[in-house]
Z-matrix of the N, CA and C atoms (Angstrom, degrees):
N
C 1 1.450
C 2 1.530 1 107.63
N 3 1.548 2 108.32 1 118.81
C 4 1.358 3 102.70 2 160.59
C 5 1.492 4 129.55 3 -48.06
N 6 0.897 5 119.21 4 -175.09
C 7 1.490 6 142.73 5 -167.02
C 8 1.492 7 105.81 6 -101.72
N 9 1.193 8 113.62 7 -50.48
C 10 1.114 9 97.94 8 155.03
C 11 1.688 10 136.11 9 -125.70
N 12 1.115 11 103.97 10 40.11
C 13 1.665 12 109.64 11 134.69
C 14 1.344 13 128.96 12 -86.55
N 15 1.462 14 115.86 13 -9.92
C 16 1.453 15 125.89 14 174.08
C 17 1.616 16 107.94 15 -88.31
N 18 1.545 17 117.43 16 -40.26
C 19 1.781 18 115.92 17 157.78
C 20 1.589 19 123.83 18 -46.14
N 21 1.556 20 99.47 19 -27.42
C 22 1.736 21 104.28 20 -161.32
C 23 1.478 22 86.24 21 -93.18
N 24 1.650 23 129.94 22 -39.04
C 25 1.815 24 129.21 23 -176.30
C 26 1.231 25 95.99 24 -40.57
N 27 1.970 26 121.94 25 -64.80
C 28 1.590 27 131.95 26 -145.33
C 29 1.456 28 94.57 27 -69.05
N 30 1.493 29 123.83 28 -31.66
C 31 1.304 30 113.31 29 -142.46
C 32 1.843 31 101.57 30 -87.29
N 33 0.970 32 101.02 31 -23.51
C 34 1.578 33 130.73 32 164.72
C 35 1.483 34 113.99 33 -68.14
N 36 1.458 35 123.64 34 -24.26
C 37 0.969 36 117.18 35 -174.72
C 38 1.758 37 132.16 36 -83.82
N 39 1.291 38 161.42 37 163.38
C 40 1.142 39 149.22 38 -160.49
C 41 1.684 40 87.24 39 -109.38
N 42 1.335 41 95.67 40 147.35
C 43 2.247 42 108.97 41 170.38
C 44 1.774 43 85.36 42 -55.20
N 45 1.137 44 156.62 43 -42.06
C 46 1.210 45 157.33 44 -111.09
C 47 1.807 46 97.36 45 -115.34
N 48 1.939 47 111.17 46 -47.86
C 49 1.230 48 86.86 47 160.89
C 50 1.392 49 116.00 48 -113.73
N 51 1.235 50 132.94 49 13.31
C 52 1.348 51 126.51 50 154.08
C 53 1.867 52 106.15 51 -54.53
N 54 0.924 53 106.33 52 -75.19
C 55 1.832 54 94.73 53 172.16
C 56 1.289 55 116.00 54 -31.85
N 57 1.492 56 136.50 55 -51.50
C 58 1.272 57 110.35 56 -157.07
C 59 1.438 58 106.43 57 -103.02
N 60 1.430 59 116.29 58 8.89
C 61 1.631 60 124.62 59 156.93
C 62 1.433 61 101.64 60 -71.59
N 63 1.579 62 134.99 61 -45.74
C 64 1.360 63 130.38 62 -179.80
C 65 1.369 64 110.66 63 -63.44
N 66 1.677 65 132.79 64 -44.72
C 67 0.745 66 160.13 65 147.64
C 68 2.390 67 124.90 66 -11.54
N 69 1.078 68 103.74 67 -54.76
C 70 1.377 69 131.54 68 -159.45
C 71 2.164 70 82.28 69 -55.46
N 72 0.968 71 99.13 70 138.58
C 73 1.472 72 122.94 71 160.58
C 74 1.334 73 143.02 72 -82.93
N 75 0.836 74 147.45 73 124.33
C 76 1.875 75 141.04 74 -171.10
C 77 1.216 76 104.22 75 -105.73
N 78 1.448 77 115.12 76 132.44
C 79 1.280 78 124.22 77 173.09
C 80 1.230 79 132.92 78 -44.53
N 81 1.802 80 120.32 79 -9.72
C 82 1.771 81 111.43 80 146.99
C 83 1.474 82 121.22 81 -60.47
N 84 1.100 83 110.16 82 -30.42
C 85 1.613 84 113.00 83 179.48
C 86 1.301 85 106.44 84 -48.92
N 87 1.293 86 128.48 85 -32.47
C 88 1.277 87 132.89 86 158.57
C 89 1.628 88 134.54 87 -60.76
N 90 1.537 89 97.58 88 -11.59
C 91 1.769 90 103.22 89 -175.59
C 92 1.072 91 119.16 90 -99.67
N 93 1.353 92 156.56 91 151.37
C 94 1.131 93 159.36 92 153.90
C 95 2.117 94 115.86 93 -18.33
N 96 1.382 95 96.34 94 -40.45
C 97 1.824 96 109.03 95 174.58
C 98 1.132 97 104.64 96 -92.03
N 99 1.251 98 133.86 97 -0.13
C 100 1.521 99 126.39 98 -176.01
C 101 1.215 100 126.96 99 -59.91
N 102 1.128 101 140.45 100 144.08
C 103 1.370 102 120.60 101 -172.10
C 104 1.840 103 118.96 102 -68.85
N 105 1.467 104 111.17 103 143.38
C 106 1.444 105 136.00 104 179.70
C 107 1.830 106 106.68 105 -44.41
N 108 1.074 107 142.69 106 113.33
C 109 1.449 108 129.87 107 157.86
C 110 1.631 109 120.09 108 -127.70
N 111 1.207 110 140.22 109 137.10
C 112 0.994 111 131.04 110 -161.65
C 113 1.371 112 118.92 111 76.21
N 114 1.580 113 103.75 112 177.65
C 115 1.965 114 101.79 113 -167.23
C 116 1.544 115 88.94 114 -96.71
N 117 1.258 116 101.47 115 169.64
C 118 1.615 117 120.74 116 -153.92
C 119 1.277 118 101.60 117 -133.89
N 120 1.947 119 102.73 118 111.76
C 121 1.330 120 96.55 119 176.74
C 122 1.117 121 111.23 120 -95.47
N 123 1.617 122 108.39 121 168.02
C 124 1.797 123 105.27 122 -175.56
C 125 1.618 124 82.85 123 -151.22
């Protein structure tokens, strides 16, 4: 993908799914080693 066909995707894009493209999770987030995000209650 060019460089700018990826300017013309975002520019097209809504704040609504630009966030939840930043947003999206990987299935370690699910594991015990996954990486830490947010405050941590105990």
């Amino acid at each position: 993908m060019t460089e700018e066909k990826l300017l013309e995707l975002l520019k097209d894009m809504s704040l609504k799914e630009k966030t939840g493209q930043m947003m999206q999770l990987d299935v370690s987030c699910f594991k015990d080693e996954g990486p830490v995000t947010g405050s941590a209650v105990e």
